[in-house]
C-alpha positions as CSV (number, residue, x, y, z in Angstrom):
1,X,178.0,73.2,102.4
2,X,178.9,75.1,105.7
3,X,182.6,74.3,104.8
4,X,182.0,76.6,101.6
5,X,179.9,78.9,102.9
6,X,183.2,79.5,106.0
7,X,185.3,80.0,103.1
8,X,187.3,76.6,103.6
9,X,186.8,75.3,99.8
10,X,189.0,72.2,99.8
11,X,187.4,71.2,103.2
12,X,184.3,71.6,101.3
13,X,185.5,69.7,98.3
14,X,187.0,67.2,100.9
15,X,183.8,66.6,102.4
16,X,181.8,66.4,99.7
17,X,183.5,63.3,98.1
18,X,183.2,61.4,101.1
19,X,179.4,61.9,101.2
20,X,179.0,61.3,97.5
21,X,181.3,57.9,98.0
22,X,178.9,57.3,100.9
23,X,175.7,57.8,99.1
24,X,176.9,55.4,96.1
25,X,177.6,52.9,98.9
26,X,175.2,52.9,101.3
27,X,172.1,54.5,99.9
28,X,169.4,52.0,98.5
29,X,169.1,52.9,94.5
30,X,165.5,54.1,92.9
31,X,164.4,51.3,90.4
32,X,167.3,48.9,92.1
33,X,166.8,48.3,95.6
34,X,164.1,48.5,98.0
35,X,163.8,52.2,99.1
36,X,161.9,51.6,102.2
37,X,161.1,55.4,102.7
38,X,161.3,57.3,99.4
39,X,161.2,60.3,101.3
40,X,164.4,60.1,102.9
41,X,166.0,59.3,99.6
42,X,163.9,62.1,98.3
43,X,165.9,64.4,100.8
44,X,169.4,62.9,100.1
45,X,169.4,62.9,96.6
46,X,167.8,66.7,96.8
47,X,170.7,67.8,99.4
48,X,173.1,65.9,97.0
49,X,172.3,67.9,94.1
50,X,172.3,71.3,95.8
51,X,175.7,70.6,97.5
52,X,177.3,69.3,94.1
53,X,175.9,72.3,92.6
54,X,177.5,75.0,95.0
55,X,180.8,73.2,95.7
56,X,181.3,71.7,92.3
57,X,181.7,68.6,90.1
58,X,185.5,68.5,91.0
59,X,184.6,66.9,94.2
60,X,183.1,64.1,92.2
């Protein structure tokens, strides 16, 4: 988000799809896996969703 908010869009976009890969990968899943501390996946999944809504779905 501080990528797009510089100005540097395709960094943004860039960035973005390696955090999304990351949280498909390495996250635990709600109803799946054991979440251990909802909160943190509270947080990511929150910060997810804000930075998929300001840099786009393109990044997906």
């Amino acid at each position: 988000m501080a990528h797009h908010r510089a100005g540097r869009s395709a960094d943004a976009q860039q960035w973005l799809k390696r955090g999304l890969e990351r949280i498909n990968t390495q996250v635990p899943h709600a109803g799946v896996d054991d979440l251990e501390s909802p909160e943190n996946y509270l947080v990511c999944q929150i910060l997810r969703r804000e930075a998929v809504a300001l840099i786009g779905e393109g990044a997906k």
